[in-house]
C-alpha positions in Angstrom: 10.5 102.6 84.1 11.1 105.3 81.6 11.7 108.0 84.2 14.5 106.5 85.8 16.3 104.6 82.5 16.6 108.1 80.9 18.7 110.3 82.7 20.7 107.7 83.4 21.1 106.8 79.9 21.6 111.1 79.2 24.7 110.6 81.8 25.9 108.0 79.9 25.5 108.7 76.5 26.1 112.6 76.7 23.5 113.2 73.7 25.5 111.0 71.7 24.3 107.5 70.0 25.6 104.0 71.7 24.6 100.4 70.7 22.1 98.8 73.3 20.9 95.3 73.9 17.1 95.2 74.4 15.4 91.9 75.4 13.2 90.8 72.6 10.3 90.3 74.9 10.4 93.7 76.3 6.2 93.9 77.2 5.4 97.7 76.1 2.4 97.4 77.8 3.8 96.7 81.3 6.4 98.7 81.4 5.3 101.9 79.6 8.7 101.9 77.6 8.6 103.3 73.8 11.2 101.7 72.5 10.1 98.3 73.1 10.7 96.3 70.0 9.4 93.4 67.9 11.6 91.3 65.8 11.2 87.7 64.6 13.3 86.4 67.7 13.1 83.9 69.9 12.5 84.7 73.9 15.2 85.5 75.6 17.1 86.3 72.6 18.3 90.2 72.3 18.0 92.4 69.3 20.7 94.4 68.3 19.2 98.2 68.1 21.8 101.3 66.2 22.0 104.9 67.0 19.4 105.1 69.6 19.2 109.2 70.2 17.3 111.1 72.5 15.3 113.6 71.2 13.1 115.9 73.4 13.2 113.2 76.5 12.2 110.4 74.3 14.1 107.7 72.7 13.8 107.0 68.9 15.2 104.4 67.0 16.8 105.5 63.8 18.3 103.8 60.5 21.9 101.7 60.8 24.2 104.6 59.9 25.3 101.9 56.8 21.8 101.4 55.8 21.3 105.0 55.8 24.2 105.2 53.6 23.0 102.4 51.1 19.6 104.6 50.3 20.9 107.9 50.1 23.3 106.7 47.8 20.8 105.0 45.8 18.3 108.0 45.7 21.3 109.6 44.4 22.1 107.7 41.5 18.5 107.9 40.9 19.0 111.8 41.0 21.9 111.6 38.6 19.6 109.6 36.1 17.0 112.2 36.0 19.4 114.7 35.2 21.0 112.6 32.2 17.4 112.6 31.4 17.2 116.5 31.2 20.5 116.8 29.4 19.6 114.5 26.7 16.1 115.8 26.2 17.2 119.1 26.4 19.6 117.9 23.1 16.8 117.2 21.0 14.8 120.1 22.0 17.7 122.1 20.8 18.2 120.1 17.7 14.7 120.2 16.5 14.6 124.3 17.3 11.8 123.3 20.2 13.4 125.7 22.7 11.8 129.0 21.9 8.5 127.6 21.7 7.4 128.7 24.7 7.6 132.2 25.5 7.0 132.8 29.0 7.8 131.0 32.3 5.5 130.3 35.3 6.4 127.7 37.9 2.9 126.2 38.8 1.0 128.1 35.6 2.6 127.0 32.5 2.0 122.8 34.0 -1.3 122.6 32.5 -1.1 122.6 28.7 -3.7 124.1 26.7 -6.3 121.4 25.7 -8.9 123.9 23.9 -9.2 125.0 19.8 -9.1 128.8 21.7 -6.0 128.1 24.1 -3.7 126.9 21.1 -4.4 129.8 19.0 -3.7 132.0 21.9 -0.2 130.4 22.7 0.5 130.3 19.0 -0.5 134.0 18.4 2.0 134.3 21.4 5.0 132.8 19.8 4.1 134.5 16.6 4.8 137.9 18.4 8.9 136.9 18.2 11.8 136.6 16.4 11.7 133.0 15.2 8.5 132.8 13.8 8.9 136.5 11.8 12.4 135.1 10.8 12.2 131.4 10.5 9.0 130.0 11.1 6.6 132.9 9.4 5.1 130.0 7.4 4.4 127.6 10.2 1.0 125.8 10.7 -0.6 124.9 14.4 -0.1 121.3 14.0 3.8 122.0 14.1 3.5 124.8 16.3 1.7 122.1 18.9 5.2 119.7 18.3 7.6 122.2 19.3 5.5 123.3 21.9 5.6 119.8 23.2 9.2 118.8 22.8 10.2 122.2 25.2 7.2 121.6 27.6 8.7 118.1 28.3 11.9 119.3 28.8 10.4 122.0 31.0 7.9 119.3 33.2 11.0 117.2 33.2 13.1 119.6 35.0 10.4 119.6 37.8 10.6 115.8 38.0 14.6 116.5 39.0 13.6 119.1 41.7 10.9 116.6 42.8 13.9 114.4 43.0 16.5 116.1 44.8 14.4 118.0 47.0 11.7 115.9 48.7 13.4 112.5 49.6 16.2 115.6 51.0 13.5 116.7 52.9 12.2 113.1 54.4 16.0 112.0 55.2 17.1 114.8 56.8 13.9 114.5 59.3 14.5 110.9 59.4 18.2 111.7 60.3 19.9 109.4 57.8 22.5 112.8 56.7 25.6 112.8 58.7 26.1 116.9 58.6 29.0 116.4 55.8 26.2 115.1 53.9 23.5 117.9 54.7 25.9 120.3 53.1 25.9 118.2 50.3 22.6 117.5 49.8 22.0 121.3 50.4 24.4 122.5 48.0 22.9 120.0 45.2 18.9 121.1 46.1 20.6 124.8 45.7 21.9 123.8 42.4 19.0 122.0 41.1 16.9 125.3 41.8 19.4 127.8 40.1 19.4 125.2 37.3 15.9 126.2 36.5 15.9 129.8 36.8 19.2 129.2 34.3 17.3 127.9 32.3 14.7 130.3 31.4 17.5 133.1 31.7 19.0 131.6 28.3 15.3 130.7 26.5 15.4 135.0 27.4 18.2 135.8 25.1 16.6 133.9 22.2 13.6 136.1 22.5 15.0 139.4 22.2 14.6 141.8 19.1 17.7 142.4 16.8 16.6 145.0 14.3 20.0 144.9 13.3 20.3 141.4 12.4 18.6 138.9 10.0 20.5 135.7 11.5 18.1 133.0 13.0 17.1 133.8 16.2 18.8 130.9 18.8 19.7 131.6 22.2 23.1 133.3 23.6 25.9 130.0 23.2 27.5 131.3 26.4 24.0 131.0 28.4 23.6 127.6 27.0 27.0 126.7 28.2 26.1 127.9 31.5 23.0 126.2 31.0 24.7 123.0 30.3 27.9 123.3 32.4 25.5 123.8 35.5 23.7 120.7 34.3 26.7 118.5 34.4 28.2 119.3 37.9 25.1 118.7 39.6 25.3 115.3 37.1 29.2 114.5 38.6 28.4 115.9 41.8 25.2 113.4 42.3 26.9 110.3 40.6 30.3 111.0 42.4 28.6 111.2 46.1 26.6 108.0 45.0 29.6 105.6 43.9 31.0 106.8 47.2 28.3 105.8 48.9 27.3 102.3 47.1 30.9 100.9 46.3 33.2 99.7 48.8 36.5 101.0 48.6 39.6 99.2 47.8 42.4 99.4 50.3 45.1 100.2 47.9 49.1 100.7 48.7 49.9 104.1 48.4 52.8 103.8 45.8 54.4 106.9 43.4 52.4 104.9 40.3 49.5 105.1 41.8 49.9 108.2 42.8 50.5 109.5 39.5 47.5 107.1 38.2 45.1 109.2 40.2 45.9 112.8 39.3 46.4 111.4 35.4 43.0 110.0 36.2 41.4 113.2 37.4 43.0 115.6 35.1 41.5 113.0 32.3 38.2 113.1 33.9 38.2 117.3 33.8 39.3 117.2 29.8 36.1 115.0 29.1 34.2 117.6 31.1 35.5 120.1 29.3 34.9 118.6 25.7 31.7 118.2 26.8 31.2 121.7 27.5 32.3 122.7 24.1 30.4 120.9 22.7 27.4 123.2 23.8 28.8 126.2 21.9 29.1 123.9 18.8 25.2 123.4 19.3 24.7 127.0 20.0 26.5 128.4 17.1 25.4 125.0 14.7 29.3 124.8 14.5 28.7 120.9 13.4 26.8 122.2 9.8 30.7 123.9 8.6 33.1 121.8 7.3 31.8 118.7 7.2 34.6 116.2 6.7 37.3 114.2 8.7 40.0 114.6 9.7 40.6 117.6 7.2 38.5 120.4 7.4 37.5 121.3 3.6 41.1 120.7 2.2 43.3 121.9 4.8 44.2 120.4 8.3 43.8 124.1 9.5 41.0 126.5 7.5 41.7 129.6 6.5 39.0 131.4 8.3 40.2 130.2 11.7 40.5 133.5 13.3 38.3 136.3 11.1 36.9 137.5 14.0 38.5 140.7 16.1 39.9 141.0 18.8 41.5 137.4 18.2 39.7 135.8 21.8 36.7 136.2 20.5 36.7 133.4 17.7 37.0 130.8 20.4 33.3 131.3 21.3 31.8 133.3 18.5 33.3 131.8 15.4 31.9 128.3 14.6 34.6 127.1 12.9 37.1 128.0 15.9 34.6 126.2 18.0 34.4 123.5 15.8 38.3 123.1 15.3 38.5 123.7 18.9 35.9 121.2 19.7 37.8 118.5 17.6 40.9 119.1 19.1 39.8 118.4 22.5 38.0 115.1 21.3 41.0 113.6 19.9 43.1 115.1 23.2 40.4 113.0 25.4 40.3 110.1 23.8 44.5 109.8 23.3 44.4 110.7 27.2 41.9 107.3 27.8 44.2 105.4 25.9 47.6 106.4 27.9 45.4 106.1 30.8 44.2 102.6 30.2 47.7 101.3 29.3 49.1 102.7 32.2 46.6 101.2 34.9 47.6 97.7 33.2 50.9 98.1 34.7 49.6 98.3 37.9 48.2 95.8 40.2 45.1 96.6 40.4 41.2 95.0 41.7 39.4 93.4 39.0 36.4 96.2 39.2 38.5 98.8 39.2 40.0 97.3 35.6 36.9 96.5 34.3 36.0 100.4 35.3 39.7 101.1 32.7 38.2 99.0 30.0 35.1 100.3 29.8 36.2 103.8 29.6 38.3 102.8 26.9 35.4 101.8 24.7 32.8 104.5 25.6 36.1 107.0 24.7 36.3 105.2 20.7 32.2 104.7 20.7 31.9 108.5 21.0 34.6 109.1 18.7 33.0 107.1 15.9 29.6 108.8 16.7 31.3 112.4 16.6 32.8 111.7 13.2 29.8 110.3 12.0 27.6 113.1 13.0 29.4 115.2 11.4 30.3 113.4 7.9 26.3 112.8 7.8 25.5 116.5 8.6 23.8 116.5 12.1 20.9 114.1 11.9 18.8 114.6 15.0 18.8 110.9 15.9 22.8 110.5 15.4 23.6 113.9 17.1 21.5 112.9 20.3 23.4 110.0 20.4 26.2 111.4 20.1 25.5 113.9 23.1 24.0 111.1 25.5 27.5 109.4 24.7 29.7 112.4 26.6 27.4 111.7 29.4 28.2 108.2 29.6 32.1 108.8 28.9 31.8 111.0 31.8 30.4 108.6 34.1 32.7 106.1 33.3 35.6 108.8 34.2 34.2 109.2 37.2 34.1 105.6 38.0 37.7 105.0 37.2 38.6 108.1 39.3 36.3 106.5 42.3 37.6 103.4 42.6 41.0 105.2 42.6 39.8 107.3 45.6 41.9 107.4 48.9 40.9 105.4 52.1 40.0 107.9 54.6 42.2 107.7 58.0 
């Protein structure tokens, strides 16, 4: 029976996937078929079977294409989660000074920890062989040595829990042929992402190891390599959570009217302004921009300091001088959270679905949240609790930007 039902289903299907009706009681047995089926159906009812494809002369039953869609898009936002995780641990490694800890990077090596007397001395006469401890730490015992070590091999495990993530669930759907080929790109170009992530990562820990005879500043790594480090982080973040919404939230069929028009790109150039606040905020952390001038609104007793631009030439104060990048990092706070507000008034004067209002309102309120946090971080000079907050709270403002802006999305034609 097989032999004659598939070329005629070849002819009529042209490798391509159709719907078929199969009887329920379909006895594999007798008739040799392999795509009998079982399902809790009466007899001579017919079960309903999606995206049957020949592969290699044999039939194979495969996932409903909206199914498919439903998991991947929850794997997803599983994936975004564990990379909110590594952004925010990553935070508190770099606000206890955890990151330099380790001093050497081995993919499989480095997973075991040391568990003997001998092995801890040997790591810490390691780190002792570099700047931080000969400039800042020449007094330190084991026992702290054995906390920082910990707080950066967490973040370091961690990250292999996010390529765990992305990569081998990519792996099993793509064989199980649940990725439409716009989404193998996709999935490609985040597993890509996730591995240039890590090597990233150790490029920066690199440039807080190097020797400065010349200098007697505390050894921290290169701010622009920690914005790389961070801004890399964060696309794969919007990139994950974007294709995930996509995925998991039905769209709304909305008119396509000039307001709404204009309510989209407002939207999106919103959404890039939070991005980019939250970028800066990774040379405040690399410079320790947030431990000058702390007070609000003023800084010290003018609205602009004096020492705003000492560096030469003039560019380079906007990344090397921490109270540029403080001043600047301010400015685009109170830009993003002003934009919010416009933004939330103006999608009340549209008619628009009750989700995608709640999506307005809550953006609203993660905007002031952060705003209170930022401030208060700062008036209370950086506390590591308050400032980790205050960093997990960009991630959540920039998730719910990139809600608003997905339940603004077009309806494909």
């Amino acid at each position: 029976m097989q032999r004659l039902l598939l070329p005629s289903l070849k002819a009529l299907m042209g490798s391509r996937c159709v719907r078929l009706l199969v009887p329920r009681e379909a006895p594999k047995a007798q008739c040799g078929c392999s795509y009998g089926i079982r399902s809790p159906l009466r007899p001579g009812q017919y079960s309903t079977i999606t995206e049957v494809a020949l592969q290699s002369g044999k039939a194979t039953v495969s996932l409903p294409s909206k199914a498919a869609e439903r998991v991947v898009g929850r794997w997803l936002l599983v994936c975004s989660g564990t990379v909110a995780g590594a952004v925010i641990l990553g935070g508190v490694t770099r606000l206890t000074e955890s990151g330099l800890s380790m001093v050497d990077w081995h993919l499989i090596k480095e997973m075991k920890p040391p568990t003997s007397q001998e092995e801890w001395e040997a790591e810490f006469q390691k780190y002792q062989q570099f700047p931080e401890f000969k400039i800042l730490n020449h007094d330190m015992t084991l026992v702290e040595f054995k906390f920082i070590w910990y707080m950066e091999y967490s973040h370091r495990m961690w990250g292999r829990v996010v390529g765990l993530a992305y990569i081998l669930p990519a792996a099993y759907f793509w064989r199980k042929g649940w990725l439409n080929r716009g989404m193998k790109g996709r999935v490609l170009a985040l597993c890509g992402l996730v591995c240039f992530q890590g090597l990233l990562g150790w490029y920066m820990v690199k440039s807080g190891l190097e020797e400065k005879p010349d200098s007697y500043d505390i050894p921290r790594v290169s701010q622009y390599r920690l914005a790389a480090h961070l801004g890399s982080a964060l696309v794969l973040y919007c990139a994950s959570l974007w294709t995930s919404l996509s995925l998991l939230l039905p769209q709304h069929k909305l008119p396509e009217t000039r307001q709404l028009l204009w309510l989209r790109r407002f939207a999106g150039g919103t959404a890039g302004l939070v991005f980019l606040t939250a970028l800066s905020g990774a040379f405040v952390a690399g410079l320790d921009a947030g431990l000058v001038y702390n007070s609000f609104p003023k800084m010290g007793e003018s609205w602009i300091p004096e020492d705003l631009f000492t560096f030469s030439p003039i560019l380079r104060n906007v990344f090397e001088n921490p109270t540029m990048v403080q001043f600047d990092h301010r400015v685009l706070g109170i830009t993003s959270v002003t934009a919010i507000t416009v933004l939330y008034f103006l999608s009340q004067r549209i008619p628009l679905p009750r989700r995608t209002k709640t999506a307005a309102m809550t953006l609203l309120a993660l905007a002031y949240t952060q705003v209170i946090l930022g401030i208060s971080t700062l008036l209370m000079y950086v506390p590591t609790p308050l400032a980790a907050t205050h960093q997990s709270g960009s991630l959540a403002l920039l998730s719910g930007a990139l809600w608003f802006m997905n339940e603004l999305r077009r309806v494909p034609k």
